[in-house]
DOLUMSE-90362 format. One record per residue (C-alpha): x, y, z; chain. Coordinates in Angstrom, 2 decimals. Example, Ala and Ser with C-alpha at 12.3 -4.5 7.8 and 13.67 -1.06 7.14 Angstrom:
2
12.30/-4.50/7.80/A .
13.67/-1.06/7.14/A .
This chain:
138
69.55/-56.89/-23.86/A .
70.25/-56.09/-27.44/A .
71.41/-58.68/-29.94/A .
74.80/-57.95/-31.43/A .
75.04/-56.93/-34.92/A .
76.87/-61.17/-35.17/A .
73.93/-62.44/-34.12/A .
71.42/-60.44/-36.21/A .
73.71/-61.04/-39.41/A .
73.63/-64.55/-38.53/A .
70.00/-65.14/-38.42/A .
69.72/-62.98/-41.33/A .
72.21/-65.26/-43.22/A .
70.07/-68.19/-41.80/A .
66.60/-66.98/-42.91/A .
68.15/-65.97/-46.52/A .
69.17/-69.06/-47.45/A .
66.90/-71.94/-46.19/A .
63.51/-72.45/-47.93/A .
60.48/-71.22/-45.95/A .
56.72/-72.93/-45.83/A .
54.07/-70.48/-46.26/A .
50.05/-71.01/-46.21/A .
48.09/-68.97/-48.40/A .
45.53/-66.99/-45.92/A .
41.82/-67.03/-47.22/A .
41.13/-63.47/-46.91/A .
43.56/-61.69/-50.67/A .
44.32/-58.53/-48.29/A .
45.97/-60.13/-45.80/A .
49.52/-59.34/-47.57/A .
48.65/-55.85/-47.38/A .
47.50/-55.88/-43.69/A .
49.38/-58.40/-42.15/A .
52.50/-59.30/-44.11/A .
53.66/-62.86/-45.45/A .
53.98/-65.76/-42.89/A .
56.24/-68.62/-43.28/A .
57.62/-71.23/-40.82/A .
60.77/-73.24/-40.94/A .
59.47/-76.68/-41.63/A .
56.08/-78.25/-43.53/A .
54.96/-79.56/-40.64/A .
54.82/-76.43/-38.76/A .
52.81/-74.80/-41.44/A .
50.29/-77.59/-41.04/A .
49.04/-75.24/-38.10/A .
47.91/-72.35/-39.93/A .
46.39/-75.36/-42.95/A .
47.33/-76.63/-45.82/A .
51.26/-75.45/-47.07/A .
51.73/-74.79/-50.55/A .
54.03/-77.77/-52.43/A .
56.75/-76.34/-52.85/A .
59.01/-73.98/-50.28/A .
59.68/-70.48/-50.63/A .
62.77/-68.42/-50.35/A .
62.59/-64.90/-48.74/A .
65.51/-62.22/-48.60/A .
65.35/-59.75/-45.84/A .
67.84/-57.47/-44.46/A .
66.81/-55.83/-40.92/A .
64.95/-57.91/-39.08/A .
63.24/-57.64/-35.65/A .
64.08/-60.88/-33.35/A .
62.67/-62.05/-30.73/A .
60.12/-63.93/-28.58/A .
56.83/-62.81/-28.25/A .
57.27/-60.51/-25.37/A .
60.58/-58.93/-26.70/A .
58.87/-58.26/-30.28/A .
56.03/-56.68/-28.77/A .
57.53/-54.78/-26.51/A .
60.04/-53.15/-28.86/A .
56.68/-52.51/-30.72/A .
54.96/-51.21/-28.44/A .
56.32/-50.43/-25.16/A .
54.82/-53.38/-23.03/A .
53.25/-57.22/-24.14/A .
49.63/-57.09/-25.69/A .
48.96/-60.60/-26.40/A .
47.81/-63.45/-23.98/A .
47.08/-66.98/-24.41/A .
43.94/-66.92/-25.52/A .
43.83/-64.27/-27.44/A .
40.90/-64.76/-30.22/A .
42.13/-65.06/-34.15/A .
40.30/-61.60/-34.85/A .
42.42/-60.25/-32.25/A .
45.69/-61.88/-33.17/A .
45.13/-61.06/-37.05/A .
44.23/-57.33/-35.78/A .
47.48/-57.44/-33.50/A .
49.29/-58.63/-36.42/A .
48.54/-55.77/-38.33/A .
49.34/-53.22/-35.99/A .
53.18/-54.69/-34.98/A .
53.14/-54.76/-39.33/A .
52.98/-50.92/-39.46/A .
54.89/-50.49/-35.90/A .
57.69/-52.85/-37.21/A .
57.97/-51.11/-40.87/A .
57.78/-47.61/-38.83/A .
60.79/-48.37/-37.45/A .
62.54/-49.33/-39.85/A .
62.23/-52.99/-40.15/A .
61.46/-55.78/-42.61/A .
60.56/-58.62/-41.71/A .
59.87/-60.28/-38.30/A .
62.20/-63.23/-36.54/A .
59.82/-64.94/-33.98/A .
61.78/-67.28/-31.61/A .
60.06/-69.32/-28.67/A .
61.40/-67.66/-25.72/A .
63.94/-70.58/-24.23/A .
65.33/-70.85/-28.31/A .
65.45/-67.40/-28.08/A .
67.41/-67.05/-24.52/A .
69.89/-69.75/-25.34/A .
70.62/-67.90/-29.12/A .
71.53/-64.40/-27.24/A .
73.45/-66.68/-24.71/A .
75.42/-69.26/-26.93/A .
74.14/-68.05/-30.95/A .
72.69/-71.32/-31.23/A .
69.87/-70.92/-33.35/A .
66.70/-73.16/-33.27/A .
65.18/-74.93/-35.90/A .
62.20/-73.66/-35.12/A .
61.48/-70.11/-36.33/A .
58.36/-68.09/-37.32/A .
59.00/-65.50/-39.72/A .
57.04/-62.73/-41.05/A .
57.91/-60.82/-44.13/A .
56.60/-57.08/-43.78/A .
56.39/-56.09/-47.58/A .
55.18/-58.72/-49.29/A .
53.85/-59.26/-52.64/A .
């Protein structure tokens, strides 16, 4: 099922104006290959390591939103990624849904956890928790 051009203005109204958390990756490229990551609190950043002080805002326009499955199989036809996927992997399947994504016509990516995402196409209610990925980032 599609989302409806309400609920993709509304999460694109959401992501525009709250402040994001980003952590810097190690490797300067990663921009270029991957995109920018940000999540929607501090504390979720903590994952990836250490946030930066201060949050970001990001402005994006056509996003592609989803859960995991959903994203990747607008990507790419079917779902690529498994639980224990290995970070090489996951950085190199990054990449790869970054040029599918931007292909299509897309700029940034809206990842939802898959009930959060199920009860927004069913009700609009929007989690708190959201993974974004900005596609051309500087």
């Amino acid at each position: 099922m599609e989302l409806t051009p309400t609920l993709v203005d509304r999460i694109v109204r959401h992501v525009n104006r709250k402040d994001w958390w980003h952590v810097p990756p190690r490797d300067p490229k990663a921009y270029l290959k991957r995109g920018k990551f940000f999540a929607s609190s501090f504390r979720e950043a903590e994952f990836w390591g250490r946030p930066l002080d201060e949050p970001q805002k990001v402005y994006i326009s056509r996003p592609l939103i989803g859960d995991e499955p959903t994203i990747e199989k607008k990507l790419f036809g079917r779902t690529v990624s498994h639980e224990d996927i290995s970070m090489d992997k996951r950085w190199s399947l990054d990449a790869r849904m970054k040029k599918a994504a931007l292909d299509m016509g897309y700029d940034s990516i809206v990842l939802l956890g898959s009930k959060a995402f199920s009860v927004f196409k069913a009700t609009g209610k929007l989690s708190r928790r959201i993974e974004l990925n900005v596609l051309n980032a500087s």
